[in-house]
Phi, psi and omega in degrees: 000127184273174183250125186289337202232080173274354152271012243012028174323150191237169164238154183272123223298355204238329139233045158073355205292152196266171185042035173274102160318135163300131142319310163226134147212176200221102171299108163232152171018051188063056201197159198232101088346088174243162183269163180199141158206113167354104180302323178241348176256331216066347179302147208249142186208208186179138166229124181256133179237188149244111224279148164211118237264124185075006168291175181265129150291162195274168175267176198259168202287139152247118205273009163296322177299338175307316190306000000 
């Protein structure tokens, strides 16, 4: 079976466009926290997913810039 959605791409809540890859995200226990910003509006949003064994996960925030 191929996975129609092997980035967890999203659509954006705030003008639908559609397939916008996480930026970061952050995987515990079998869950995905991902970050998303709009390819065309720029809005910015977070979606919890269920980690599925071979997608591409996002890389994780790096939080020294956070600081």
């Amino acid at each position: 079976m191929t996975d129609h959605n092997p980035h967890y791409a999203d659509s954006c809540p705030r003008c639908l466009a559609r397939d916008n890859r996480p930026t970061t995200g952050i995987a515990a226990r079998g869950s995905l926290t991902a970050a998303y910003r709009c390819q065309a509006c720029r809005h910015i949003w977070t979606c919890t997913w269920a980690v599925v064994p071979g997608r591409v996960l996002p890389p994780p925030p790096a939080l020294e810039r956070a600081a």
